[in-house]
N, C-alpha and C positions, 0 to 999 in steps of 0.2 A: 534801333539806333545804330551809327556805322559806328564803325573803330575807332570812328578819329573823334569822335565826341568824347568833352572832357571825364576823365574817370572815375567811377566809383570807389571811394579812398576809407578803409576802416580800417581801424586801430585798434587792436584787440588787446591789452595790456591786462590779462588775469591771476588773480592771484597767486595760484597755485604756478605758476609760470615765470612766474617774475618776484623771487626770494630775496630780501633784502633786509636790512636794519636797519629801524627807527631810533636813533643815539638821541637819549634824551639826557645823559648823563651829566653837568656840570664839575668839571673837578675844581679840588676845592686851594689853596696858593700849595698845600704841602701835600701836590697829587700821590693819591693812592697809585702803585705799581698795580701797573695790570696790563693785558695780552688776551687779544679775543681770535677768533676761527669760526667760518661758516661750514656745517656739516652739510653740504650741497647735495640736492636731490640726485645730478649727475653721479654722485659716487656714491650711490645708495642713502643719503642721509636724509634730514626731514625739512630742509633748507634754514632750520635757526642756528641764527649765532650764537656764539657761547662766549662768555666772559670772565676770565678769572681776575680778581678782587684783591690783593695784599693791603692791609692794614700795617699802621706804623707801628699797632699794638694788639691785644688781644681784642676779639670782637666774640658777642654772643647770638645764638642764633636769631634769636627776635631783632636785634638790632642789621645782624645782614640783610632777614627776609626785607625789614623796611628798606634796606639802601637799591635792594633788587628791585622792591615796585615802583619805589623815587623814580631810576633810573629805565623806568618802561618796561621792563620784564619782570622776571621771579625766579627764585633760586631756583635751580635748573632739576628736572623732574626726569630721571633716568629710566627708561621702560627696555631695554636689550641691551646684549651685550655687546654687541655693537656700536649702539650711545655712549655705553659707557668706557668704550675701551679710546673712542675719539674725545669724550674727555677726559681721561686721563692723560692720551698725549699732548694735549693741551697745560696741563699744571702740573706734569712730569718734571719741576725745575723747584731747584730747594727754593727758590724767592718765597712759595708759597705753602711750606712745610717748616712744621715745625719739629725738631729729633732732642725726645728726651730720653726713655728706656725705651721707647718706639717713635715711630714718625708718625705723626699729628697733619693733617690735609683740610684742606677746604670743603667749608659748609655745602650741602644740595638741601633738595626742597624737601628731603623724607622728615616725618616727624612723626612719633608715635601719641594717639589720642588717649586722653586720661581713661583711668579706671581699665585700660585694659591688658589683659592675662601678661606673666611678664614669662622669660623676656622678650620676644619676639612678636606678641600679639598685637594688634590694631596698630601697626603703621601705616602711614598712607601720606601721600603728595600734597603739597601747596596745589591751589586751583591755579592751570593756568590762566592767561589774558582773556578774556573772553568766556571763558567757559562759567557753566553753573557748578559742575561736579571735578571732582578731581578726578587722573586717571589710576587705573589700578594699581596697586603696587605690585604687581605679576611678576616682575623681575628684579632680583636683589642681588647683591655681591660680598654680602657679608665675610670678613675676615675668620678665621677661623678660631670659635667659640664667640663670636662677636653674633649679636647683640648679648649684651650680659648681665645690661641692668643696675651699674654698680651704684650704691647709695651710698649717701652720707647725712649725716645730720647736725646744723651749725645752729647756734642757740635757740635751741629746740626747734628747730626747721628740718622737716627731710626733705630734703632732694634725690632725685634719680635721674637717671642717662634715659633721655629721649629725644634727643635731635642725632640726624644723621650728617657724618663729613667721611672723609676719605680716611684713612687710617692702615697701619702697618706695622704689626707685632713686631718688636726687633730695629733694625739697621736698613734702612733704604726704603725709598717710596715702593708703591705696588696700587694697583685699581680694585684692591677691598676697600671693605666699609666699616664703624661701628655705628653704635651710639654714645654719645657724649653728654656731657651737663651742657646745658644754654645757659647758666652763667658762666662768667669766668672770677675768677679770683682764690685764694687759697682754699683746698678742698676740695675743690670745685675745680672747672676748666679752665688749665694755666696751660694750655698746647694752642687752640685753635685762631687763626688772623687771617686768613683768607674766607673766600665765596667764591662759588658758581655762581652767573649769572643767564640766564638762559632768555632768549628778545628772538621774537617770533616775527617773518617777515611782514613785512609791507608793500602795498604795490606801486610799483612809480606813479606819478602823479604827471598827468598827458599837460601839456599846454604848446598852443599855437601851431596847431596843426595848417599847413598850409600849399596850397598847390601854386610854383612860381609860373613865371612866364614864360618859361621855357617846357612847363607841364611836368617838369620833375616835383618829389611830393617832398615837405620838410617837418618834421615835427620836432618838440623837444619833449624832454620829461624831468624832474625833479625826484633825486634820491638822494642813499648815503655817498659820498663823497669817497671816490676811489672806487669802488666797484664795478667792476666791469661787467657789460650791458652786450649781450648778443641781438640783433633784429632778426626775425626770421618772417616769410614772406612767403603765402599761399594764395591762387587766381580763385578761389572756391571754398566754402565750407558747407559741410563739413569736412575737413581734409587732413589727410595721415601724412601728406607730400608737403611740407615745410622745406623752404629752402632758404638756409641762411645766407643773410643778405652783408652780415659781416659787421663790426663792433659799432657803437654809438660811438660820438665823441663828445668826451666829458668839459665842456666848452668853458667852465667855470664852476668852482668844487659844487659839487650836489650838482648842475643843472647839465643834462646830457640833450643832443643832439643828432640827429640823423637826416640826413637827405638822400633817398631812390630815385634816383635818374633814371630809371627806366618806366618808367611808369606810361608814358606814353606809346608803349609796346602791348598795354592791358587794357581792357576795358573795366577790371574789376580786380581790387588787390586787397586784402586783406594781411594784415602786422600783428607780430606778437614780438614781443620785449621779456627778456628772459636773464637774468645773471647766470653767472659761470663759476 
């Protein structure tokens, strides 16, 4: 077939590739404060966003984990130190602390399972989106003597500390951890009003792929709205030689476009779509 016959045009939009949020959250007239951040694979991260949560009031942990799976994701599951040190600068801002003899932080997904050894024994993560299992609890950040198990007992009820939030012996935030009561009320947890919210990408979604009459190629795609969208553009796969072709244009919120005008210079082009 010569060169000049029209081109072979694929669009390769994979997941791993193209990091993004699915915002399914509705706020509700007396919006909750909050502030999110994508931990991008480009700068070593896992590409999910992260959301932190302020409450007008106290919230317990059972009532977060649900507002986390409402909202498309789950209380955010910390595995390095690394993870953890990008979300703490993330909720580094009193909005989302609370300073009584110590400063009180936002819920994550650790929670310790019944009947086991105290204090420290059988914590472990919310299941991510998709997943069967949760993932290990391999890495912890616990404050110093923290976890510690404190009890209490309110007409003839014991309670004990087994939800994990961000926490700070003393004066001023820091990226330790305890365990807290998931209730709140006298006795019980009168510190904690925020969340972690953790929402694991998605991939654009292709529509109207099109070759015009001039033989340059147009596609569009559907995502979150503001994100910015790199193309990147190889004649062969499998190939390590990606050359970016330079941003989409976000033509109306969520719905991104692109048009390669060189296309007529290839016989055979293959696309990947990637955030930044």
């Amino acid at each position: 077939m010569s060169k000049s016959a029209t081109p072979s045009i694929h669009v390769d939009i994979p997941l791993r590739t193209a990091p993004a949020l699915l915002c399914l959250l509705a706020l509700p007239a007396y919006a909750d404060n909050t502030k999110q951040a994508t931990w991008t694979v480009a700068s070593g991260g896992n590409g999910h966003t992260f959301r932190v949560v302020a409450k007008s009031g106290l919230i317990s942990w059972d009532a977060a984990n649900t507002e986390a799976l409402a909202a498309g994701g789950y209380l955010a599951t910390i595995t390095s130190a690394e993870e953890n040190n990008f979300v703490f600068t993330l909720i580094d801002d009193p909005t989302y602390w609370t300073q009584s003899s110590n400063d009180h932080g936002p819920w994550i997904g650790g929670y310790q399972l019944a009947n086991a050894s105290e204090p420290a024994g059988g914590f472990t993560w919310v299941i991510q989106t998709g997943a069967s299992t949760p993932e290990l609890f391999s890495y912890a950040n616990w404050e110093s003597g923290e976890p510690n198990n404190l009890t209490n007992t309110i007409s003839g009820t014991n309670y004990n500390q087994d939800r994990v939030s961000f926490f700070h012996a003393g004066t001023g935030r820091a990226a330790t951890w305890s365990d807290e009561y998931n209730l709140t009320g006298s006795g019980l947890n009168q510190w904690t009003k925020s969340y972690v919210i953790e929402l694991e990408p998605t991939p654009p979604v292709l529509a109207n792929p099109t070759i015009q009459p001039d033989r340059s190629f147009t596609f569009a795609f559907t995502n979150t709205p503001g994100v910015p969208f790199h193309v990147l553009m190889a004649t062969n796969l499998p190939s390590t030689n990606w050359t970016d072709l330079g941003s989409a244009t976000e033509i109306s919120p969520g719905h991104f476009q692109f048009t390669d005008s060189q296309t007529s210079n290839s016989f055979s082009r293959f696309y990947r779509v990637i955030s930044q």
